[in-house]
C-alpha positions as CSV (number, residue, x, y, z in Angstrom):
1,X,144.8,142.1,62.4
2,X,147.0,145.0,61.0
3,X,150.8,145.7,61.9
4,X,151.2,149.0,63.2
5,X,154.3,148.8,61.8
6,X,153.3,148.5,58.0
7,X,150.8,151.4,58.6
8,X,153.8,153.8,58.6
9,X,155.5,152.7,55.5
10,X,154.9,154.4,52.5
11,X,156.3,153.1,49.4
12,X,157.5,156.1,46.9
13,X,156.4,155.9,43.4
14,X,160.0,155.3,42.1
15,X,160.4,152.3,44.3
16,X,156.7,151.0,43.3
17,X,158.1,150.9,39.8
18,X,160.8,149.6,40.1
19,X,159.7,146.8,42.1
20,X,156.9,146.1,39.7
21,X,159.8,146.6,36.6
22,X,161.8,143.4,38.9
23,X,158.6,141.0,39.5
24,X,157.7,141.6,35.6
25,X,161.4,141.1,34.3
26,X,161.9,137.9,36.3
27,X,158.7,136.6,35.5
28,X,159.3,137.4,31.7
29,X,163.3,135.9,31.7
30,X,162.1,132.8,33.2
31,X,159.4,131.9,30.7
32,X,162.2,133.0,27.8
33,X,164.8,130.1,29.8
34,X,161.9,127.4,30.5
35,X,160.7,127.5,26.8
36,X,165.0,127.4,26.3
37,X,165.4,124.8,28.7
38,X,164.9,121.6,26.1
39,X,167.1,122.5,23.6
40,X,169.6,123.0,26.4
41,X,169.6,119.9,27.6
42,X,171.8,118.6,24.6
43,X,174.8,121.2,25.2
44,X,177.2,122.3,27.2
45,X,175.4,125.5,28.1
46,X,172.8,123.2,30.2
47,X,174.1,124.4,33.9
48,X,173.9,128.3,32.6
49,X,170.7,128.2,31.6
50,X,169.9,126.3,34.2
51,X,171.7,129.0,36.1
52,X,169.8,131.7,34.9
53,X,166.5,130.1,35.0
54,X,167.1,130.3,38.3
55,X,168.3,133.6,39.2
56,X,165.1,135.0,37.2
57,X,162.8,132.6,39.6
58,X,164.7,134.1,42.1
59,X,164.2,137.8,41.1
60,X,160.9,137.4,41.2
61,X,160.5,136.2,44.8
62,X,162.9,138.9,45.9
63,X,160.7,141.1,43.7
64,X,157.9,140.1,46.3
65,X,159.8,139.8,48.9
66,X,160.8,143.2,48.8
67,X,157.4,144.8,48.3
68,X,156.5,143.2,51.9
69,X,159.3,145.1,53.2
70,X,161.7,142.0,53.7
71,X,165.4,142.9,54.1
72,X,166.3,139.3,53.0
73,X,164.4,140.2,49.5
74,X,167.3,142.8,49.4
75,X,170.4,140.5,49.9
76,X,168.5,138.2,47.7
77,X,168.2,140.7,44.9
78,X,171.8,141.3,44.9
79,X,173.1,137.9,45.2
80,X,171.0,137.2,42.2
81,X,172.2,139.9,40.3
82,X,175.5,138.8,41.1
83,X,175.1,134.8,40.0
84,X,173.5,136.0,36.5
85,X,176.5,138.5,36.1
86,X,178.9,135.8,36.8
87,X,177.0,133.4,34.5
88,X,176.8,135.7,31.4
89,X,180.6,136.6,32.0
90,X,181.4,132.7,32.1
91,X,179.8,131.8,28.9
92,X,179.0,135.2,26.8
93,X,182.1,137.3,27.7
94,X,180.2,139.9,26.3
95,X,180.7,143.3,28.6
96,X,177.4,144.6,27.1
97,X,175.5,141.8,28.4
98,X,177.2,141.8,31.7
99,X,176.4,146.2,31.8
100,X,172.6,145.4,30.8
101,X,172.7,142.5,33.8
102,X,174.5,144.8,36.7
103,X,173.0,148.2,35.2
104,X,169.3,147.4,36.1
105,X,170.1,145.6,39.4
106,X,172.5,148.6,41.1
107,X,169.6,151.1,40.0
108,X,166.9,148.9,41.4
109,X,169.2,148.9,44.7
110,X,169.9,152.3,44.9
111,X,166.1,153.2,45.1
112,X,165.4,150.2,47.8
113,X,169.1,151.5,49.5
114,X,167.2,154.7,50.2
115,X,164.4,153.8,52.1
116,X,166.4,150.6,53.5
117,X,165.1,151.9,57.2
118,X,161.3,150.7,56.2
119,X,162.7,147.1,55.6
120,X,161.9,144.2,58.4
């Protein structure tokens, strides 16, 4: 049985990529902190990686979440964003690291901000 509501959505090629460029990224990030994960264990840096194991897993399902058309994939998206921000600022200090973090994540927003209206 189809929604009559998802008939009507049409997802623009900038927000195909960039959802793809999210699910891809997250799922990439959190095999580079799993394989990282071990050798964590024995220092201090164990709850950031932990952290940011996380917030990739957690990309990934607002990745999917958001090409259903789930509104809650957005706020998830952003709070994610956010808690890896917070993390590299809290244990890097590095503003670079912090742009690349915030940089790709208000982009990825802006394009799902525009057709926000499609979202359930």
């Amino acid at each position: 049985m189809t929604n009559r509501n998802n008939t009507s959505k049409q997802r623009n090629t900038l927000l195909t990529v960039a959802l793809v460029a999210v699910i891809i990224h997250g799922l990439i990030m959190a095999a580079v902190y799993w394989t990282v994960l071990p050798e964590a264990q024995r220092g201090l840096q164990n709850i950031g990686v932990w952290l940011m194991f996380l917030t990739a897993v957690a990309d990934v399902v607002a990745g999917v979440a958001l090409w259903l058309w789930k509104r809650w994939g957005i706020y998830l998206y952003a709070a994610s964003s956010a808690v890896s921000a917070v993390v590299i600022v809290l244990f890097t200090g590095d503003i670079f690291l912090l742009l690349g973090a915030l940089l790709p994540a208000i982009i990825v927003l802006y394009i799902v901000m525009v057709q926000r209206h499609l979202f359930e």
